[in-house]
Every structure is written in structure tokens, then in C-alpha cells.
C-alpha positions as CSV (number, residue, x, y, z in Angstrom):
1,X,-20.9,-0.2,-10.1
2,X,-19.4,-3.5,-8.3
3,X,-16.8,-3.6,-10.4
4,X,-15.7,-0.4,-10.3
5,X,-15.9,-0.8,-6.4
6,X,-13.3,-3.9,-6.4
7,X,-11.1,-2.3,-8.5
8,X,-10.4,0.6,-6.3
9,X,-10.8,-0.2,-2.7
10,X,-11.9,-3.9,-2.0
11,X,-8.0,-4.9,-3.0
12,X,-6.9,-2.5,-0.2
13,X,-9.5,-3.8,2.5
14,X,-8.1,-7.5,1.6
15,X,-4.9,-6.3,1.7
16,X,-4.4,-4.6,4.9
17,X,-6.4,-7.9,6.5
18,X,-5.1,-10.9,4.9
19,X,-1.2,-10.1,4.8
20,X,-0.9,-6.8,6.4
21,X,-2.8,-8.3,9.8
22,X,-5.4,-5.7,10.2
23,X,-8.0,-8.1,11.3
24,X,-9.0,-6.4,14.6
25,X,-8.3,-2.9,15.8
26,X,-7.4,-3.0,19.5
27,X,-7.9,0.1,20.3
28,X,-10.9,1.8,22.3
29,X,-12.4,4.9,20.6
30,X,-12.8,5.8,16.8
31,X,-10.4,8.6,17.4
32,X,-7.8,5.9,18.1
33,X,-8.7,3.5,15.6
34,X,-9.1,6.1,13.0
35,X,-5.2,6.5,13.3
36,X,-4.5,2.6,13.4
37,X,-6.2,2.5,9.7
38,X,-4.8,5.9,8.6
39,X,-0.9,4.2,9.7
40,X,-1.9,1.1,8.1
41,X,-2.9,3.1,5.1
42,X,0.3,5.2,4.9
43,X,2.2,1.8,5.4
44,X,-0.1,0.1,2.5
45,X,0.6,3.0,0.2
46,X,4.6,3.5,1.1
47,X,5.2,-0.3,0.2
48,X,3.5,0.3,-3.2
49,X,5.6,3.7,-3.8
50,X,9.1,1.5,-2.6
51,X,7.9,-1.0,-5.0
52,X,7.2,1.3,-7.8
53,X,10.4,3.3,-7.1
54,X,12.8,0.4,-7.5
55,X,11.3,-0.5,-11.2
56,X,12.3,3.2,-12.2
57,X,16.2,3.0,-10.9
58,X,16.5,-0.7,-12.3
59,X,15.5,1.1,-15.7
60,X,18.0,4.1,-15.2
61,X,20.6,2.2,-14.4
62,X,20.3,0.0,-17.2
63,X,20.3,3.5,-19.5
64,X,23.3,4.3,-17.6
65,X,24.8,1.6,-18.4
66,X,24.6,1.5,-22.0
67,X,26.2,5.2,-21.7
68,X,29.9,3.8,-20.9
């Protein structure tokens, strides 16, 4: 069961606190830092879709490419 756990989540958690500088939430109330770790989570995940999404038009433009 370990792991499984630091496969899925524990990369995220290090992530968002070692380069992303989510060490401390300033903020008072869960209600407020539930939506500091739900924008750092949106943030996390968009710079993983940007990264994935310039793989695929590298690849397309290089099919394109060989077209002409």
C-alpha cells in the first residue's frame, strides 16, 4: 500500500512544497486555505497539461512536415 501511496500523491505534496513554495499557507480559516491548495492544485495540474500539450504539437508538426 506505500507504494501505491507515493506513486499517486506524495509526488504532488513534494511538488507543491519544494519548487512550487507551498510551505506555509498564510491564510486564517480552512475555508481560505482550502482555496490556496485547490489554486495551487489547478496550477500543479495546468503546468503538467502545458507540458504534455507541447509534446503532441512538436509531433504534429513534424507529421506536417513530412507532408510538403
Amino acid at each position: 500500500m506505500k507504494g501505491k501511496r507515493q506513486s499517486t500523491v506524495e509526488p504532488v505534496f513534494g511538488t507543491l512544497t519544494q519548487f512550487m513554495g507551498l510551505r506555509k499557507i498564510n491564510t486564517l480559516g480552512i475555508k481560505q486555505a482550502n482555496k490556496v491548495i485547490h489554486v495551487s492544485a489547478m496550477a500543479y495540474n495546468l503546468k503538467k497539461y502545458l507540458k504534455f500539450t507541447k509534446k503532441t504539437i512538436k509531433s504534429k508538426a513534424k507529421a506536417y512536415e513530412h507532408c510538403f
